[in-house]
C-alpha positions in Angstrom: -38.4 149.8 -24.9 -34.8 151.3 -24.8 -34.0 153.5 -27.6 -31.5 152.1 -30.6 -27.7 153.4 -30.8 -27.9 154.6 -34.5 -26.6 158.1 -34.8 -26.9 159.7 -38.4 -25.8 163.3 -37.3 -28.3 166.3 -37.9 -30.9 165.7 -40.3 -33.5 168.5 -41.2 -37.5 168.2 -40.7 -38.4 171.5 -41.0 -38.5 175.2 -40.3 -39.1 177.1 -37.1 -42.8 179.0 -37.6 -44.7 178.8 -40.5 -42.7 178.6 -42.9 -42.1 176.2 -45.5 -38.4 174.1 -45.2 -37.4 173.0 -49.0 -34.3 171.0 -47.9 -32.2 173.8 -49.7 -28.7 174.3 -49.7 -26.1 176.8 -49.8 -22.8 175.9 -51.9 -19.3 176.9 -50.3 -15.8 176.0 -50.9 -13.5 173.3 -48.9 -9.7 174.2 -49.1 -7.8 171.7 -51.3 -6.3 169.5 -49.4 -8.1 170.1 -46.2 -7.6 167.8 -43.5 -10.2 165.4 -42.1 -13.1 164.1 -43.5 -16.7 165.5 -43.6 -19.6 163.2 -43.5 -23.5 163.9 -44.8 -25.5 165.1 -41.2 -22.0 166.4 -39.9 -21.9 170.8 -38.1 -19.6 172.5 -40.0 -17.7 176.4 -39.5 -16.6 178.8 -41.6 -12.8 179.4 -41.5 -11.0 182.9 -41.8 -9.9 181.4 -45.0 -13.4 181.5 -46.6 -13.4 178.0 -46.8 -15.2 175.7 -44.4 -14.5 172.5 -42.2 -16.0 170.3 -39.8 -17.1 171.6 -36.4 -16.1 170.8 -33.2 -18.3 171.7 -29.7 -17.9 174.8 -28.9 -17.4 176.4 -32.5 -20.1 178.5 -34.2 -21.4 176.5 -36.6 -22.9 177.9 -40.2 -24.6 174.8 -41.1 -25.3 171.1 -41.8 -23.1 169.5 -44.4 -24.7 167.5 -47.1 -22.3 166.7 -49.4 -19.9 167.9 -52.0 -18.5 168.1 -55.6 -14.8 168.3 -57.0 -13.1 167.1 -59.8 -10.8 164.0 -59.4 -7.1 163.9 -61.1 -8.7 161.8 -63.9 -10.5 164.8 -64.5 -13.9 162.9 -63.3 -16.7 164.9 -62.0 -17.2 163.4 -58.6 -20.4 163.9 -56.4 -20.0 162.4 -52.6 -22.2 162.5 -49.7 -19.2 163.1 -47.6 -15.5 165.2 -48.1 -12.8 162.5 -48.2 -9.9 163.9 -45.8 -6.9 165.4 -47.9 -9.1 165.4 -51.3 -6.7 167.6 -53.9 -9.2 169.4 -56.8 -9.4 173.3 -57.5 -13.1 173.1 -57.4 -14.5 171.3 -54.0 -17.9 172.9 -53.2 -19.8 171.8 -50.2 -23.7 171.9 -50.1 -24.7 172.9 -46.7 -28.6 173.8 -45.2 -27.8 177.5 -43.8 -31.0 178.6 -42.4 -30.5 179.4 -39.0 -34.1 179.0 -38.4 -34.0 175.4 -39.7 -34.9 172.5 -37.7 -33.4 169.3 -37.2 -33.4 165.9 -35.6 -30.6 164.4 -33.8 -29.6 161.7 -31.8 -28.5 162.5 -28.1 -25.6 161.0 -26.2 -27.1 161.3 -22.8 -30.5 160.8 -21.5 -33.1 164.2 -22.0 -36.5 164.1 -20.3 -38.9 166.7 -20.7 -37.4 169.2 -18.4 -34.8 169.9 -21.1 -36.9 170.8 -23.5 -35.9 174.8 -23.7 -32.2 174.5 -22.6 -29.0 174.2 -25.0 -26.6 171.5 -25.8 -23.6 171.3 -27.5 -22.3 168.6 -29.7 -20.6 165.3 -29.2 -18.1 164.9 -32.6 -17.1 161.0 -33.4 -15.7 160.6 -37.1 -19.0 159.0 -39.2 -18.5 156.4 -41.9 -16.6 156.6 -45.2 -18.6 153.1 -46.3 -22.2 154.9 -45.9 -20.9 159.0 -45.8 -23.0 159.3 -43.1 -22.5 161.4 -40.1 -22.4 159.9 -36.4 -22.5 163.5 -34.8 -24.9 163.2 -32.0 -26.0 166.0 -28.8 -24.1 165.9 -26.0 -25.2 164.1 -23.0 -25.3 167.8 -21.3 -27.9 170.5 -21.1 -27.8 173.7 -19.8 -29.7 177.2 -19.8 -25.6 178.4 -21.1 -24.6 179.2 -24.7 -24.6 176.0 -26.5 -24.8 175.2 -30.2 -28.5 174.1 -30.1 -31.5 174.8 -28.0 -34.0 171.4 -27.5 -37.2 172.2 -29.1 -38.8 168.4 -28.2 -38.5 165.0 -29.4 -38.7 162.8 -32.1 -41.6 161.1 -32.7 -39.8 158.3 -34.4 -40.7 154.7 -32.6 -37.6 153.4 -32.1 -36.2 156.7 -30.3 -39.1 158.4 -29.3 -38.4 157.2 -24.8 -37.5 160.2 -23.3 -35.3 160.1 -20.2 -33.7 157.5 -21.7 -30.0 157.2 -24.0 -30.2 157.9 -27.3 -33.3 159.6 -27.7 -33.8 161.4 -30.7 -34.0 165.1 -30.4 -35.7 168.3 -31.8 -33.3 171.5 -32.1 -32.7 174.5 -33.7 -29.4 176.6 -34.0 -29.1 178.3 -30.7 -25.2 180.0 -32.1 -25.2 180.8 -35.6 -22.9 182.1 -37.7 -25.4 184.3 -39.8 -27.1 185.7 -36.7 -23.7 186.3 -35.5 -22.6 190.3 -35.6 -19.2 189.2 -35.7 -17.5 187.7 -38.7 -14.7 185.6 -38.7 
């Protein structure tokens, strides 16, 4: 059965080893302003600014966005699962999963088999959805034994995107480039 077309970006199941993944979250600031949106599931960087934004392949990411917080000009507290692009407040804070030994599941754009399992692929960015908040990040269709943002781990067990060899298999990864195992700052 061919695996459904439903990206939802990077979503965490667990911990690499033993050790126990709580889902937690790190908060950091988004710039007022800050252009483009950033949805639930999407990469994210860390800018030279101390403030962070969505990440593109290729960038060192510092973790998976799961929503934020400001306060709207009616003075509202406002809790979103995703940034809306050009948001003004004084206060944005993102929550973001940080752990570089964290593991997630992700949708790929291209077609692993087994043989992957153990290389590293970057990520394929389209713009997720401002009706749900959801991400619709997904792995690129490459692989390769290069420097990559994550290194495959396996695959999903999930029914409906469990076929591997085939599009849009989900995928098992952990941060291959991180921005806490990173020597160099920004």
């Amino acid at each position: 059965m061919a695996n459904k077309n439903a990206p939802f970006g990077a979503r965490v199941v667990g911990k690499l080893g033993s050790g126990v993944q709580n889902g937690g979250t790190t908060e950091y600031a988004i710039a007022s302003g800050a252009s483009g949106n950033i949805f639930s599931g999407d990469l994210v960087k860390m800018l030279n600014t101390g403030t962070i934004l969505v990440a593109a392949a290729g960038d060192e990411s510092i973790g998976i966005f799961r929503g934020c917080t400001f306060t709207n000009s009616s003075g509202e507290t406002i809790f979103s699962s995703y940034f809306p692009d050009g948001t003004v407040s004084s206060d944005i804070k993102a929550f973001v999963i940080d752990d570089p030994d964290a593991v997630f599941e992700i949708q790929s754009a291209g077609s692993p088999a087994q043989t992957d399992v153990g290389l590293n692929a970057d990520i394929s960015y389209t713009a997720g959805s401002v009706k749900t908040g959801m991400s619709a990040l997904e792995l690129s269709g490459t692989t390769a034994a290069t420097t990559a943002t994550f290194r495959i781990m396996g695959f999903s067990s999930d029914p409906d995107n469990s076929t591997t060899g085939s599009a849009n298999v989900n995928v098992i990864v952990k941060f291959n480039e991180h921005f806490y195992v990173d020597p160099t700052g920004v």
